[in-house]
N, CA, C and O atoms as CSV, one atom per row, in Angstrom:
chain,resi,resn,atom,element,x,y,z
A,1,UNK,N,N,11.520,-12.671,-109.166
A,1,UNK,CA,C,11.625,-11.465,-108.361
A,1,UNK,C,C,12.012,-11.762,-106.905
A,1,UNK,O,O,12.911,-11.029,-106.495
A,2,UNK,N,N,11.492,-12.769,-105.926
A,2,UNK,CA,C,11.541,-13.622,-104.926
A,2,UNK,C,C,13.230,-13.782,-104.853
A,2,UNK,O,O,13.582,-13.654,-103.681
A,3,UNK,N,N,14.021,-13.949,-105.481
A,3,UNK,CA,C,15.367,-14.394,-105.566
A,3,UNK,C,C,15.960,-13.050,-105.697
A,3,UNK,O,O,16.951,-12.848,-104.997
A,4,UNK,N,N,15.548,-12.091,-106.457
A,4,UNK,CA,C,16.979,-10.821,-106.479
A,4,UNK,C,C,16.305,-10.115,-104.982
A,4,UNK,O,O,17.001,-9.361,-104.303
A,5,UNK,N,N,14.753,-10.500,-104.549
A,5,UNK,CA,C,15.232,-9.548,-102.939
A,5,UNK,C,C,16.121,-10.511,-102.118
A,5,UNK,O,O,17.198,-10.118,-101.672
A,6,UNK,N,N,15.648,-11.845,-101.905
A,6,UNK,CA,C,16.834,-12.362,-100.734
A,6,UNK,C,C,18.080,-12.515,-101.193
A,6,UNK,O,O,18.964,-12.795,-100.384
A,7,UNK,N,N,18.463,-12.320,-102.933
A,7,UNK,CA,C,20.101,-11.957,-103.161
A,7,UNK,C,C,20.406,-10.906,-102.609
A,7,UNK,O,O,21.479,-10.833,-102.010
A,8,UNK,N,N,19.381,-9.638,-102.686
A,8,UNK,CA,C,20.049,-8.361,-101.971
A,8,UNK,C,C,19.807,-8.564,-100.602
A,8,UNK,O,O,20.755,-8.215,-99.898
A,9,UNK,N,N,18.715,-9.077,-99.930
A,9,UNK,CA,C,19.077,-9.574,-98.404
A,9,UNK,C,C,20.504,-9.911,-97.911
A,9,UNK,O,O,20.995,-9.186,-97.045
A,10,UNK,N,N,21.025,-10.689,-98.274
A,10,UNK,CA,C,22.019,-12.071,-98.335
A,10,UNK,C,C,23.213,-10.740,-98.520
A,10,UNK,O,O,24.086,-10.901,-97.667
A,11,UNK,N,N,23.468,-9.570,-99.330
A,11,UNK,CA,C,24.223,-9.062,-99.630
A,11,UNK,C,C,24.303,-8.256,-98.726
A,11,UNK,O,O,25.329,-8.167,-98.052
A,12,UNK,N,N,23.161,-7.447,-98.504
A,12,UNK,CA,C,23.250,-6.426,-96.795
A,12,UNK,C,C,23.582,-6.979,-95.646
A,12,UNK,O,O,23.956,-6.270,-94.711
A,13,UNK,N,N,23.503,-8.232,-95.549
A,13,UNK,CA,C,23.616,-8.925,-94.150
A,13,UNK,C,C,24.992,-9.082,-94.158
A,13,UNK,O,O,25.615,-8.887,-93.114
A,14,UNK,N,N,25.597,-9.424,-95.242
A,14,UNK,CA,C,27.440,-9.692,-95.625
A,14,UNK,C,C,27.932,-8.204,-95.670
A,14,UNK,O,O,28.800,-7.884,-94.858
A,15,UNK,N,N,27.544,-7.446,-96.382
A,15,UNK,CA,C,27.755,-6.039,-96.015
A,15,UNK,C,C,27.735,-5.392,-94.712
A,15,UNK,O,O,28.392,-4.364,-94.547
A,16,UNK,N,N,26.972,-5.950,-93.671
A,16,UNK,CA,C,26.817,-5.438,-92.035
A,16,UNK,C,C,28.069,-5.915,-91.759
A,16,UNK,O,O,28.986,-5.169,-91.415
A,17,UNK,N,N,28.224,-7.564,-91.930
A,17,UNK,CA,C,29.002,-8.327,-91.155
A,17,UNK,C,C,30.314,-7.864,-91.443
A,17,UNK,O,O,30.981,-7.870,-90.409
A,18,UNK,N,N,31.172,-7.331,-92.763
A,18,UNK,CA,C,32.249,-6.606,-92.935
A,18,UNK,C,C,32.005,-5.320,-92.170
A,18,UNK,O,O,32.108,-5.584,-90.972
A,19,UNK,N,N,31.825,-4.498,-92.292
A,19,UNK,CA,C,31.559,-3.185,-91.481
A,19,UNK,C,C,31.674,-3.192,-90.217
A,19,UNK,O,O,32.364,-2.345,-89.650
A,20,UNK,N,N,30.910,-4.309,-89.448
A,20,UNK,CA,C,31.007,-4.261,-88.216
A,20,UNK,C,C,32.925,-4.913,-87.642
A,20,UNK,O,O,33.650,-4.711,-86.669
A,21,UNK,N,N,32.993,-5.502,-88.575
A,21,UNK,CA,C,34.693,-6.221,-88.349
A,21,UNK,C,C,35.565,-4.912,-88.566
A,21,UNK,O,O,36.622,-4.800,-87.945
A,22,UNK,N,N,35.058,-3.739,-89.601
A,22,UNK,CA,C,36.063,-2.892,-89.956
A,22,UNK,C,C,35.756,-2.020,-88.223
A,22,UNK,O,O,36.703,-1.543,-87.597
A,23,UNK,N,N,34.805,-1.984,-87.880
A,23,UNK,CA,C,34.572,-0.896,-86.797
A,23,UNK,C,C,35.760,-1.329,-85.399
A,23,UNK,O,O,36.395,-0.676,-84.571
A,24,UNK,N,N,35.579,-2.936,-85.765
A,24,UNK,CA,C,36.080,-3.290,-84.668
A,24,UNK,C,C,37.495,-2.747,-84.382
A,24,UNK,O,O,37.977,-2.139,-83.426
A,25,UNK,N,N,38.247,-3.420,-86.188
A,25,UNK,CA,C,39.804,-3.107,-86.229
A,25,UNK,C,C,39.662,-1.301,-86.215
A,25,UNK,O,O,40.636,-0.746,-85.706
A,26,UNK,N,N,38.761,-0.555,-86.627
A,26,UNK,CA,C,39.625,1.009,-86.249
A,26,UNK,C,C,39.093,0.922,-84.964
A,26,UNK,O,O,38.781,2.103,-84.812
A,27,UNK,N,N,38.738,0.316,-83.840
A,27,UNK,CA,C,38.431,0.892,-82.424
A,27,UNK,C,C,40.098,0.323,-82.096
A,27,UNK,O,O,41.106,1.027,-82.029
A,28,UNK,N,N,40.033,-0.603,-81.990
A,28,UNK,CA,C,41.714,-1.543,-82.271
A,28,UNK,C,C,42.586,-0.387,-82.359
A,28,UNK,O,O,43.032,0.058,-81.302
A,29,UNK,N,N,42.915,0.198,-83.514
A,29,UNK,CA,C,43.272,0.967,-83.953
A,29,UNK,C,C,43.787,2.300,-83.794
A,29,UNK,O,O,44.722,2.945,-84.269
A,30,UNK,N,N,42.588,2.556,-82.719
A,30,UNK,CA,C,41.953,3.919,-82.418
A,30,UNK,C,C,41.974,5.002,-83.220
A,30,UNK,O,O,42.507,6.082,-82.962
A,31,UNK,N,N,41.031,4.514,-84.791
A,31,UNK,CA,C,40.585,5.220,-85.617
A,31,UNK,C,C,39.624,5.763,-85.650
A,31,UNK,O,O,38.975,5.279,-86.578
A,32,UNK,N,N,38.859,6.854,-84.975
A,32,UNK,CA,C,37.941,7.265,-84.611
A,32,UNK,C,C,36.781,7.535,-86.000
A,32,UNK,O,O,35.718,6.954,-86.218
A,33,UNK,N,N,37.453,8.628,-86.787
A,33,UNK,CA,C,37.026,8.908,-88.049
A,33,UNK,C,C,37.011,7.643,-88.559
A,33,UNK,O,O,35.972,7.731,-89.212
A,34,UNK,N,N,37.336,6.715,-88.711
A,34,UNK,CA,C,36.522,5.606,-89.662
A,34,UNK,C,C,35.396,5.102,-88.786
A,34,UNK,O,O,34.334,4.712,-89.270
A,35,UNK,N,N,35.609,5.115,-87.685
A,35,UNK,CA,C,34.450,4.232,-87.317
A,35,UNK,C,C,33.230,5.001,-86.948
A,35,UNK,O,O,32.155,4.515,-86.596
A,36,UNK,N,N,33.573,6.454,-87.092
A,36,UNK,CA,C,32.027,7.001,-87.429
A,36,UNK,C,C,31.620,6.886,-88.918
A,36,UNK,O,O,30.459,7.082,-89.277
A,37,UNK,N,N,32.291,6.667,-89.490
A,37,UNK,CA,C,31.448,6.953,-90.748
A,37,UNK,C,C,31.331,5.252,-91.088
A,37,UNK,O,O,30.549,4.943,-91.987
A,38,UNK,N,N,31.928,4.390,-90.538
A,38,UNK,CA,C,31.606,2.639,-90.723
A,38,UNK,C,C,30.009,2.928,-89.680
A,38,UNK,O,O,28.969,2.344,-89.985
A,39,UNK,N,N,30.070,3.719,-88.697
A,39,UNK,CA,C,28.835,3.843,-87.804
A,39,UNK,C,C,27.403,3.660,-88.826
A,39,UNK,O,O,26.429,2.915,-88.931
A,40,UNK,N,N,28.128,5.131,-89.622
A,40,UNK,CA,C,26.550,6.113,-90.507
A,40,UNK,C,C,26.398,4.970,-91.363
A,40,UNK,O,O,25.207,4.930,-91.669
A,41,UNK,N,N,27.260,3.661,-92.104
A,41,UNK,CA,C,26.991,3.122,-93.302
A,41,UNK,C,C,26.026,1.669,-92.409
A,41,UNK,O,O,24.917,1.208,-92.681
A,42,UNK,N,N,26.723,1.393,-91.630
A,42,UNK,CA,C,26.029,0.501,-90.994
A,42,UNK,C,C,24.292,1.026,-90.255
A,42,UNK,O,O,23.335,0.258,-90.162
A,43,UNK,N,N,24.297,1.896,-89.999
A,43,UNK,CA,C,23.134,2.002,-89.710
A,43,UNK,C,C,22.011,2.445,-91.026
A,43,UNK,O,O,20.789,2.309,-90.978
A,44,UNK,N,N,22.854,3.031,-92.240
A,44,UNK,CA,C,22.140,3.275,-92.956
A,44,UNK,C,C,21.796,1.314,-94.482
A,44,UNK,O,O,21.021,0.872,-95.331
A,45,UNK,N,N,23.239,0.975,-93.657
A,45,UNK,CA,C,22.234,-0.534,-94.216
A,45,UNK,C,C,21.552,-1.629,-93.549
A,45,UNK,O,O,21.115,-2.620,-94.135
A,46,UNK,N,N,21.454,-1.346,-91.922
A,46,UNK,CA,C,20.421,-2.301,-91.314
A,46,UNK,C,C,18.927,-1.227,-91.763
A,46,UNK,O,O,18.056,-1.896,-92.318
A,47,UNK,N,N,18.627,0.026,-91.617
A,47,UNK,CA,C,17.878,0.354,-91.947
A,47,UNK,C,C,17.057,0.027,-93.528
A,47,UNK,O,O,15.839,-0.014,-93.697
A,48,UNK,N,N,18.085,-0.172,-94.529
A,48,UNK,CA,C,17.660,-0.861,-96.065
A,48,UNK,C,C,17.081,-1.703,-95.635
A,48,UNK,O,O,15.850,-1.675,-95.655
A,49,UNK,N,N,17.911,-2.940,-94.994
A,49,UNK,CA,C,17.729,-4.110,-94.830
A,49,UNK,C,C,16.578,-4.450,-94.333
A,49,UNK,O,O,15.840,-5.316,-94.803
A,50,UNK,N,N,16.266,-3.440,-92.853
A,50,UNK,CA,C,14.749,-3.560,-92.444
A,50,UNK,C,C,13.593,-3.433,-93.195
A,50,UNK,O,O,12.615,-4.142,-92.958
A,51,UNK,N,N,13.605,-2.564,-94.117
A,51,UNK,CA,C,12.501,-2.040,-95.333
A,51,UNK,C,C,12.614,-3.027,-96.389
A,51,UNK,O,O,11.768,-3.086,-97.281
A,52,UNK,N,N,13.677,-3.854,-96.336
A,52,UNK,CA,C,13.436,-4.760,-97.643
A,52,UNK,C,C,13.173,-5.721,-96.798
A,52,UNK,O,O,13.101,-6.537,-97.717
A,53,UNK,N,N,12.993,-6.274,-95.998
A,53,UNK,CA,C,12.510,-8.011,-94.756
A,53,UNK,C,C,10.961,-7.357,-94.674
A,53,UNK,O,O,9.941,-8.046,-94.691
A,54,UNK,N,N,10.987,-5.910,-94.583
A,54,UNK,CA,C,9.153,-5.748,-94.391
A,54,UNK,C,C,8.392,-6.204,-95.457
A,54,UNK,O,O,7.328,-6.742,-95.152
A,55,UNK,N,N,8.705,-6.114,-96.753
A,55,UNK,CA,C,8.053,-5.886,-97.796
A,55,UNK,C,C,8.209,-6.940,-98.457
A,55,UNK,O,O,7.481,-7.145,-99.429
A,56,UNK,N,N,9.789,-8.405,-97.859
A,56,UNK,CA,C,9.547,-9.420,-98.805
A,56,UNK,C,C,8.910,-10.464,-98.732
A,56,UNK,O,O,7.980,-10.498,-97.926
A,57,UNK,N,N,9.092,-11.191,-99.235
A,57,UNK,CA,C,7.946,-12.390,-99.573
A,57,UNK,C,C,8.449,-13.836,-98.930
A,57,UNK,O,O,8.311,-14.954,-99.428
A,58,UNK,N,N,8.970,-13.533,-97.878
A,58,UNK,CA,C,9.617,-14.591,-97.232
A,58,UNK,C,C,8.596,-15.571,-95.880
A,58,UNK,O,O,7.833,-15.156,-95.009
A,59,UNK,N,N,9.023,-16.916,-96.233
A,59,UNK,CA,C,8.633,-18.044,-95.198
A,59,UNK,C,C,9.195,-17.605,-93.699
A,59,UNK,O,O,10.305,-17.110,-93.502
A,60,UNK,N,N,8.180,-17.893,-92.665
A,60,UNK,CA,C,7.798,-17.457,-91.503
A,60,UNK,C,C,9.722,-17.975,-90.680
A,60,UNK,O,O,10.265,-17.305,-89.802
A,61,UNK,N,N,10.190,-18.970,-91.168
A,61,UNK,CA,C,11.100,-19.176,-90.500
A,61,UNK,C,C,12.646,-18.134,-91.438
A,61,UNK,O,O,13.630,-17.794,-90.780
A,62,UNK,N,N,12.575,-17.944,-92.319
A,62,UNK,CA,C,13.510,-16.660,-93.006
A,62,UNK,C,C,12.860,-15.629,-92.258
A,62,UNK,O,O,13.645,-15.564,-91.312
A,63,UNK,N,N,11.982,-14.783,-92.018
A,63,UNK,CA,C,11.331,-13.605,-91.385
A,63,UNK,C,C,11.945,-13.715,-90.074
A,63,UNK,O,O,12.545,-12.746,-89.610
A,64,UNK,N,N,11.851,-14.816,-89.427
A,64,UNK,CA,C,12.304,-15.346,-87.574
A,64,UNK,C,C,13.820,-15.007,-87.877
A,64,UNK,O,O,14.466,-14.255,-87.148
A,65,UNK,N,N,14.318,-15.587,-88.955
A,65,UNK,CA,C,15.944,-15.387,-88.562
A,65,UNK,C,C,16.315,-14.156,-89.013
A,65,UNK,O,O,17.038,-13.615,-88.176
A,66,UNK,N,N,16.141,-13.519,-89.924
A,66,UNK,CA,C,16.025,-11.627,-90.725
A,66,UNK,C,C,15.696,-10.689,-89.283
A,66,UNK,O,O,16.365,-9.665,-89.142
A,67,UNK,N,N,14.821,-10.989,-88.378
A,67,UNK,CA,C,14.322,-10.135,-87.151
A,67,UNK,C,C,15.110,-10.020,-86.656
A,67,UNK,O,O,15.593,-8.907,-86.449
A,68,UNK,N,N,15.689,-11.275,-86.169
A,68,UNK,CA,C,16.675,-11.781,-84.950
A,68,UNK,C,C,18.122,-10.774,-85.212
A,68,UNK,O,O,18.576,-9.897,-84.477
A,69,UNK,N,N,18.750,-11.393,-86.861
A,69,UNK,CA,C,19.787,-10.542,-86.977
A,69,UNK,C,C,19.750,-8.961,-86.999
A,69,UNK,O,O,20.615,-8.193,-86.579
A,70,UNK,N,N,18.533,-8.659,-87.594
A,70,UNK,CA,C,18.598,-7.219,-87.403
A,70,UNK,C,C,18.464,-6.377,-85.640
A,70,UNK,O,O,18.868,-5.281,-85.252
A,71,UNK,N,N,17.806,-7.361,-85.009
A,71,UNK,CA,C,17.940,-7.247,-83.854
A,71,UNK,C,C,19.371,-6.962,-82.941
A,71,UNK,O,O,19.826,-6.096,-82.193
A,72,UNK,N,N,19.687,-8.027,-83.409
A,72,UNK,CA,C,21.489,-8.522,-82.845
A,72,UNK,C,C,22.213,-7.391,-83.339
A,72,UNK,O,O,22.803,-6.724,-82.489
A,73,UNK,N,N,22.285,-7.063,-84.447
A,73,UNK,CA,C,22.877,-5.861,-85.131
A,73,UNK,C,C,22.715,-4.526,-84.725
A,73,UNK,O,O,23.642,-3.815,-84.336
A,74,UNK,N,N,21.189,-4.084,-84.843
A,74,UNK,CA,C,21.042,-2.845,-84.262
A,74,UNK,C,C,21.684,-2.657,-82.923
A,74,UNK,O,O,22.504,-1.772,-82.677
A,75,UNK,N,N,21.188,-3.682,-81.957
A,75,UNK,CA,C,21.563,-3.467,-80.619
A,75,UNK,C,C,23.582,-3.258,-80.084
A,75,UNK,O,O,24.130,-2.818,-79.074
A,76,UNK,N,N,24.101,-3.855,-81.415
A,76,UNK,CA,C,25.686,-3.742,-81.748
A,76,UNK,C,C,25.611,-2.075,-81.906
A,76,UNK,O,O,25.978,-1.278,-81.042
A,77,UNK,N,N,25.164,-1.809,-82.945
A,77,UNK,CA,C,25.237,-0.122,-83.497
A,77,UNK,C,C,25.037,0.573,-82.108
A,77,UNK,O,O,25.612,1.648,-81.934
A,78,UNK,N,N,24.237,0.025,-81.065
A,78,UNK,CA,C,23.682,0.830,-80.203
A,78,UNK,C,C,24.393,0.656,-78.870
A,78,UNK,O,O,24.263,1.391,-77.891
A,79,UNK,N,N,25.196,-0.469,-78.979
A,79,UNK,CA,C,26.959,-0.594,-77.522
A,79,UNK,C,C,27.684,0.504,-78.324
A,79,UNK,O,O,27.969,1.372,-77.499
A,80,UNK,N,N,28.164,0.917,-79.681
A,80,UNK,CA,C,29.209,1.248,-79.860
A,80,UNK,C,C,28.981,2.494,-79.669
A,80,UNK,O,O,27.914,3.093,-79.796
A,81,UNK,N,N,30.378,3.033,-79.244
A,81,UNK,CA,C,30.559,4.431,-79.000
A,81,UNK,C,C,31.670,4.688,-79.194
A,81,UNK,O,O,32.604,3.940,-78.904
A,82,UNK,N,N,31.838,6.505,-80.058
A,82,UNK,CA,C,33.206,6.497,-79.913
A,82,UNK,C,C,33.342,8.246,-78.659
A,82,UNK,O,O,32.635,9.095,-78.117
A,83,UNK,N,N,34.945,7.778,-78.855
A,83,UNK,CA,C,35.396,8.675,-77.725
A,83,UNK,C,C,35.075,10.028,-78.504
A,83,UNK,O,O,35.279,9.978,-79.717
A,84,UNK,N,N,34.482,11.531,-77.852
A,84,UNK,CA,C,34.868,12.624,-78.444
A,84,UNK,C,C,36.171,13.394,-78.937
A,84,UNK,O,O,36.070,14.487,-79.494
C-alpha cells in the first residue's frame, strides 16, 4: 500500500512540474485562457498532493522534501497572475 501512495506522490509532483512549464509557454504565448485553467488544475493538484503527504506513511526526510516542494509550488501558483 506504502508504494501505490508515493507512486501517486511521484505522479502529482510530475504532473505540477508539466503544468507549471505549460503555464509558462501560454504566458510566452499570451494565452490567457489556458493558463487559467493550467491555474485551477494546478492548484487543484498541489491541494491532492497536500492531503495525500498528510496521511502518508513516509520517513521524516521524504515528509522534509514533500513540504518544501509543495511549498515552492504553492508560492509559484501564488506570483502568477494573469492580465484581465
Amino acid at each position: 500500500m506504502p508504494s501505490d501512495i508515493n507512486s501517486e506522490i511521484k505522479k502529482l509532483q510530475d504532473s505540477i512540474l508539466r503544468i507549471e512549464e505549460s503555464i509558462a509557454e501560454y504566458l510566452r504565448m499570451k494565452y490567457y485562457e489556458g493558463v487559467k485553467k493550467s491555474l485551477r488544475l494546478l492548484e487543484s493538484d498541489l491541494k491532492y498532493l497536500s492531503i495525500l503527504a498528510n496521511g502518508a506513511p513516509i520517513n521524516k526526510e521524504e515528509d522534509r522534501k514533500l513540504m518544501e516542494f509543495l511549498r515552492t509550488h504553492y508560492d509559484y501558483l501564488q506570483k502568477i497572475s494573469v492580465p484581465a
